[in-house]
N, C-alpha and C positions, 0 to 999 in steps of 0.2 A: 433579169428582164426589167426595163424600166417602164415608168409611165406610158413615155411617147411608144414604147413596142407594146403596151397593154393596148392604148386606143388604136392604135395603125389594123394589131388582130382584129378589135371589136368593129373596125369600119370595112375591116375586109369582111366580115363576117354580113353586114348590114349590107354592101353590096352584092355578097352572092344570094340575097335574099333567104341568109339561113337565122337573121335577126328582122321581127318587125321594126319598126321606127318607134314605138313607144318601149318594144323590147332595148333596144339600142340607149335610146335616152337612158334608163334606168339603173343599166350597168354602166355605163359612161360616168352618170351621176354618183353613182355606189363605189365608181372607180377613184372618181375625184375627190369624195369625199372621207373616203377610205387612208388614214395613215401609210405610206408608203413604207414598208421594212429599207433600211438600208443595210448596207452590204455589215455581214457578221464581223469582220473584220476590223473595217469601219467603227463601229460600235466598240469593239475592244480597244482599240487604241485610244478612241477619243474619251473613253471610260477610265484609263488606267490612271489610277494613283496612286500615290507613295502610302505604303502604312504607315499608320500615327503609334499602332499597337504593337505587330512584329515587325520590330526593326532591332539591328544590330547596330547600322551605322544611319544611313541615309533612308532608309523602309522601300530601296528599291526591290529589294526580293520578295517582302511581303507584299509590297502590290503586284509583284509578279505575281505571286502565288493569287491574291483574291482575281485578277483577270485572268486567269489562265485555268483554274483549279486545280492544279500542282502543288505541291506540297514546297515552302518554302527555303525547305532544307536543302532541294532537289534543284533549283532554283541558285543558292549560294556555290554549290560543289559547282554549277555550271558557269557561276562568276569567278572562282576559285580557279577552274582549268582553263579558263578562257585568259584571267590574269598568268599563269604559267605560259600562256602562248605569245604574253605581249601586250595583247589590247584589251583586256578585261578591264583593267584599273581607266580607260578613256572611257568605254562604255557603262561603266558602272556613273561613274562623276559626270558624262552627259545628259544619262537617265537621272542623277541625284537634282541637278542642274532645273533641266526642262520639264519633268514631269513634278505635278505641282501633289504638294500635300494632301491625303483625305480628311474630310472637314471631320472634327470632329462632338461636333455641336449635334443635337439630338433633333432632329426631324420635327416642324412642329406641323402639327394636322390643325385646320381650320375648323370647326363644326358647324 
């Protein structure tokens, strides 16, 4: 559900008068101001990167493995049989390719 189908309910809701109009404003407000979740999926993709730490060649399986929580082993056999079929070895060097390194600089917190 997105934004626009949040306020559309909350204004239907305002019209059947099952919201007062200060009622209305405040979830509206709450709404708007509220971080929207985007899609889970979303988030993993645009999250995934290469391991710096488990990597064999390119750390495409260990960033599989931290996006995914699979185990990276499980991960390589699936690049390993997917290369027996052909196209493993293009998928693998796409992913080495386009998906970028994890940083591996230490997080600095401000105080």
């Amino acid at each position: 559900m997105s934004i626009a189908d949040d306020l559309t309910r909350l204004e239907q809701l305002r019209d059947r008068a099952s919201l007062s109009a200060d009622e209305f404003q405040r979830a509206k407000n709450k709404l708007l101001n509220t971080p929207y979740p985007t899609e889970p999926v979303l988030q993993g993709i645009n999250g995934l990167r290469r391991s710096a730490t488990d990597r064999w060649l390119g750390g495409v399986c260990g960033g599989l493995a931290n996006s995914t929580g699979m185990e990276a082993w499980v991960w390589r056999i699936v690049f390993a049989v997917m290369m027996c079929m052909g196209f493993g070895f293009i998928a693998y060097l796409v992913l080495w390719i386009f998906v970028p390194l994890e940083s591996r600089l230490p997080l600095l917190h401000s105080s």
